[in-house]
KEFIVO-669166 format. One record per residue (C-alpha): x, y, z. Coordinates in nm, 3 decimals. Layout:
N
     east    north       up
        X        Y        Z
...
// end
This chain:
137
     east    north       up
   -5.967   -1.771   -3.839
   -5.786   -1.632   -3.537
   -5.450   -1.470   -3.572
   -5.214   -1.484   -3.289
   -5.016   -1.173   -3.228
   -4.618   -1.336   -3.190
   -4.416   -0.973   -3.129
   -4.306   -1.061   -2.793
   -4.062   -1.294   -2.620
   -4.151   -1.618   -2.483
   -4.107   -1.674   -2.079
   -3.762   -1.907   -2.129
   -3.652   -1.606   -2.380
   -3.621   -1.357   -2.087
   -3.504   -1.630   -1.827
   -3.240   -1.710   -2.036
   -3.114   -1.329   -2.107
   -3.159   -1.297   -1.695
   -2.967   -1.576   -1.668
   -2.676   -1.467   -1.876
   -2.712   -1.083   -1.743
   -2.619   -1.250   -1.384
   -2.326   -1.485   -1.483
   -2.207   -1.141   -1.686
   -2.266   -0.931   -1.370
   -2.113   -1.162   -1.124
   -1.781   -1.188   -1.299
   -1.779   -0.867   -1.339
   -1.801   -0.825   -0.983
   -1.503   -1.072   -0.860
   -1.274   -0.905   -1.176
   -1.378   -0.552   -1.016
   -1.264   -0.674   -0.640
   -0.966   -0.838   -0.740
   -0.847   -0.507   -0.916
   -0.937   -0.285   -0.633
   -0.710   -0.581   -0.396
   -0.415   -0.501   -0.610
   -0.481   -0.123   -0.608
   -0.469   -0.125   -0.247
   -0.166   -0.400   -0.209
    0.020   -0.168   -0.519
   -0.024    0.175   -0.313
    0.067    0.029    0.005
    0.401   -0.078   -0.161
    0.415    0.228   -0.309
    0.372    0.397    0.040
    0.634    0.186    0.173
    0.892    0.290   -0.078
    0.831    0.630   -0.086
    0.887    0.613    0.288
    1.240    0.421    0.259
    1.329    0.674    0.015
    1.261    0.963    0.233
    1.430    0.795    0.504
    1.754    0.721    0.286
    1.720    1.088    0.175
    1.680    1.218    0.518
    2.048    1.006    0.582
    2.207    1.117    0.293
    2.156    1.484    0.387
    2.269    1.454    0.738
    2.521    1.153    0.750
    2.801    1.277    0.941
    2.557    1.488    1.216
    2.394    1.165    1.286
    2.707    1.055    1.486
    2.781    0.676    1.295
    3.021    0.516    1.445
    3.146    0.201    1.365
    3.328    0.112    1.716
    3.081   -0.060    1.855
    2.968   -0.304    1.578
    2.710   -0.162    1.344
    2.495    0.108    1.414
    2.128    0.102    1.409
    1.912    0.467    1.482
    1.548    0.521    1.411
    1.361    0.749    1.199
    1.052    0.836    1.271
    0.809    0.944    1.035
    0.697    1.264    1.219
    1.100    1.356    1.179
    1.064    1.279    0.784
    0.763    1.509    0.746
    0.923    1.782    0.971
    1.182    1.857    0.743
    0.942    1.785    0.421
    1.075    1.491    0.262
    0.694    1.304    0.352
    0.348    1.491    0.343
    0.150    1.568    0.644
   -0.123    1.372    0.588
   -0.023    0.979    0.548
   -0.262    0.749    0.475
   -0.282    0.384    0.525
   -0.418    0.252    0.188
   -0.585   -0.054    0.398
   -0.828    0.145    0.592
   -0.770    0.495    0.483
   -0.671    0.634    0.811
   -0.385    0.854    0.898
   -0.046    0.646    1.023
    0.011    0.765    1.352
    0.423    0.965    1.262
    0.528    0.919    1.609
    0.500    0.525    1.628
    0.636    0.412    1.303
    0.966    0.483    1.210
    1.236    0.358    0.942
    1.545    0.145    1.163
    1.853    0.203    0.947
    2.146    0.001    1.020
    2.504    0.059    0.900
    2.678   -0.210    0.797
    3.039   -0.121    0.860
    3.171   -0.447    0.680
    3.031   -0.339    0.340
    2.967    0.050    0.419
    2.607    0.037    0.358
    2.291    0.147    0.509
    1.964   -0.093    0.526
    1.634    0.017    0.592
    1.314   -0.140    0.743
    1.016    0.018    0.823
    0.855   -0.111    1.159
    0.603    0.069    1.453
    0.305    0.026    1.567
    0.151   -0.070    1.275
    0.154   -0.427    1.075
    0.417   -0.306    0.733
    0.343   -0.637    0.565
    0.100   -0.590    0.228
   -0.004   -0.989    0.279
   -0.346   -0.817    0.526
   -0.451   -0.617    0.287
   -0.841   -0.657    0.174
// end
């Protein structure tokens, strides 16, 4: 009588691993993308804060030679980001998080307005470049 030799796996045996290897794989791959979206959106906030706070520093230290006046309504003076490096509160090198190129410190600046109602400073970031963390991919 002829004996059969049964030691390896049928055809629908390895489809079905396959099969289960690329359901495993692919949602692996939308979990991975999703994460690195929130990296980037989280250090793109991250940039923008650390910008406002430099900004706010850079005030702080030099309130009264920045000339605020509050006689003709509130004040509003820009900050640009070169200025902000120059004196060390922001590094050199800035990088956008969306595209990894430098942000051009001449174009983008921080407006700070005074409001001499409530005697408080507000900061927005604005320039050349699109601050909002919504086009991020």
């Amino acid at each position: 009588m002829l004996q059969l030799n049964n030691k390896g796996f049928t055809l629908v045996e390895v489809l079905l691993v396959v099969a289960i290897l690329s359901v495993l794989a692919l949602i692996m791959v939308l979990t991975v993308g999703g994460l690195i979206k929130q990296n980037n959106i989280d250090n793109f906030n991250n940039l923008k804060n650390s910008i406002i706070s430099a900004a706010k520093m850079h005030v702080s230290e030099n309130r009264y030679s920045l000339g605020i006046s509050c006689h003709d309504g509130n004040p509003t003076f820009n900050v640009t980001l070169r200025e902000l490096v120059d004196e060390g509160s922001l590094s050199e090198n800035v990088i956008d998080p969306r595209d990894k190129e430098n942000i051009d410190l001449d174009n983008n600046y921080v407006m700070v307005t005074y409001d001499c109602d409530i005697k408080e400073f507000s900061y927005e970031i604005d320039g050349n470049l699109n601050w909002e963390s919504e086009d991020i991919e």
